[in-house]
C-alpha positions as CSV (number, residue, x, y, z in Angstrom):
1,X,6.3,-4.5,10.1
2,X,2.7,-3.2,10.2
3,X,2.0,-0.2,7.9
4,X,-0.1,2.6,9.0
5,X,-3.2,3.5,7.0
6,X,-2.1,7.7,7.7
7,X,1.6,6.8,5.6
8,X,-0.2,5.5,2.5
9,X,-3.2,5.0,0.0
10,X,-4.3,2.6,-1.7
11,X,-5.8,3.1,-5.3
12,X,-6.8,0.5,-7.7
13,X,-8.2,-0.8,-10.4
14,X,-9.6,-3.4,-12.1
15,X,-6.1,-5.1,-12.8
16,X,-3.5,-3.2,-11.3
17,X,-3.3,-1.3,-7.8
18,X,-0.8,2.0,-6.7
19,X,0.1,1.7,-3.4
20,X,1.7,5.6,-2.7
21,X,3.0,7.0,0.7
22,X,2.6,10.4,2.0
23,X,5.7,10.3,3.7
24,X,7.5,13.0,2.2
25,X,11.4,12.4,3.2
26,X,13.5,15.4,3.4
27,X,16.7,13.8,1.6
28,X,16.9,12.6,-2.0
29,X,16.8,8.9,-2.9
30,X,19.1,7.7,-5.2
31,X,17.6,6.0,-8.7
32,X,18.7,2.3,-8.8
33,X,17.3,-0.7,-10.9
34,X,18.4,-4.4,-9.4
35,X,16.8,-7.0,-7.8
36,X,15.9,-7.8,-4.4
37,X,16.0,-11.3,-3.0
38,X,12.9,-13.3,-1.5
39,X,12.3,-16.2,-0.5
40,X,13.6,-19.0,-3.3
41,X,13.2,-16.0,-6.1
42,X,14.7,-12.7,-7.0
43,X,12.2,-9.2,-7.8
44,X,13.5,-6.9,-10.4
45,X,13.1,-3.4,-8.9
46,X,13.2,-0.1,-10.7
47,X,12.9,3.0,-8.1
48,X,13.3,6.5,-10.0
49,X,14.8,7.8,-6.6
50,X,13.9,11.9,-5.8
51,X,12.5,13.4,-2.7
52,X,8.8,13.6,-3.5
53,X,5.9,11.5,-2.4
54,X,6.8,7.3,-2.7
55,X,4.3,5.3,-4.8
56,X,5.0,1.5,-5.8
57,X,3.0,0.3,-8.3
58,X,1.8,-3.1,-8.4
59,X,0.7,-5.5,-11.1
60,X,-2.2,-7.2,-12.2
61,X,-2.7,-10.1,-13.9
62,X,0.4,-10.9,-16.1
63,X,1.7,-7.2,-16.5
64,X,5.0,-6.1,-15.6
65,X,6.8,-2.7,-14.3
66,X,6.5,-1.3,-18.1
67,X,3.1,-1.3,-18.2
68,X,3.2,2.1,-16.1
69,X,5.9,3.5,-18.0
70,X,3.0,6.2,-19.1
71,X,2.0,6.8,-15.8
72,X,5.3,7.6,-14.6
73,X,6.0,9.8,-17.3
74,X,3.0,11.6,-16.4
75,X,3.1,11.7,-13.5
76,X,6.4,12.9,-13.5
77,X,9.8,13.9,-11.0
78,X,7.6,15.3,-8.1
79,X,6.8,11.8,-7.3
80,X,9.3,8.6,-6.2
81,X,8.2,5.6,-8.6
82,X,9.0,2.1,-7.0
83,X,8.6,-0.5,-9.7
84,X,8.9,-4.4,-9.4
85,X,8.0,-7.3,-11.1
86,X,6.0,-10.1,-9.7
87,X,7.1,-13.8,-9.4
88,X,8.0,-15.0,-13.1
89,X,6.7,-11.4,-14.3
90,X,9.0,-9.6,-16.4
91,X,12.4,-9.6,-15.3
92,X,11.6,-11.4,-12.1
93,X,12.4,-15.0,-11.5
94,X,10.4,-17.8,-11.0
95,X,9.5,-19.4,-7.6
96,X,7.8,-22.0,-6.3
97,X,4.7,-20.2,-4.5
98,X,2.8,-18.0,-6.0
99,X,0.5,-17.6,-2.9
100,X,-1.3,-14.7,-1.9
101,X,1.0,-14.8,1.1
102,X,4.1,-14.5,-1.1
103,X,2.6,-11.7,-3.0
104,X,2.4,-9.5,0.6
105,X,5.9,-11.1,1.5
106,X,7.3,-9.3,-1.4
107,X,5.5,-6.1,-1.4
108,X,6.9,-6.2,2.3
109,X,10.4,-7.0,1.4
110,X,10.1,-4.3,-1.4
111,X,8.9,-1.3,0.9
112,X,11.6,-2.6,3.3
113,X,14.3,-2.7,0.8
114,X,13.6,1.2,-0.4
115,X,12.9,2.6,3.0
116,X,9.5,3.6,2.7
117,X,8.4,3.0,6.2
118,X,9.2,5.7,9.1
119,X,9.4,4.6,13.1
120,X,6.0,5.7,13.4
121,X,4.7,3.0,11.3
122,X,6.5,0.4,13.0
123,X,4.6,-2.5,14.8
124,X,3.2,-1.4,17.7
């Protein structure tokens, strides 16, 4: 799946990035916390569900989905917050790569597994 640059935005910085979409779905997403499957590991995901803008926040360095609890909570219910933990991050389990290549296999698996892409971001 290739995301388009005109669904999201990338801001970051020096240890953590927000990844946040502009697709604006017109149903509400139910709030669920679980983990998600990849590769030889499982990703704790938090996603605060709602119907506004989707941003998933992604760690830096050794933090974990509680270091934006302020950041949610400011940023409040107009927004979806998608939360996860990195390999052996917080809740997540441990794996046996830790490459760069698994870090955009999970991000992918992630926005896959909350439904953030639309048909229009689809590969072409």
């Amino acid at each position: 799946m290739a995301l388009s640059d005109k669904n999201f935005a990338v801001s970051k910085s020096k240890k953590n990035m927000i990844l946040s979409s502009n697709v604006n779905d017109s149903e509400n997403k139910k709030s669920w916390i679980g983990f998600i499957p990849v590769d030889d590991t499982r990703l704790f995901v938090k996603d605060t569900g709602g119907n506004g803008p989707s941003i998933i926040y992604l760690n830096g360095s050794y933090a974990n989905h509680g270091h934006w609890k302020q950041i949610v909570k400011d940023l409040g219910s107009n927004y979806r917050h998608i939360l996860y933990d990195e390999r052996a991050r917080g809740k997540s389990k441990k794996s046996t790569d830790y490459s760069f290549n698994a870090c955009l296999r999970d991000l992918s698996v992630v926005v896959k597994a909350c439904l953030l892409y639309t048909s229009d971001a689809a590969d072409e």
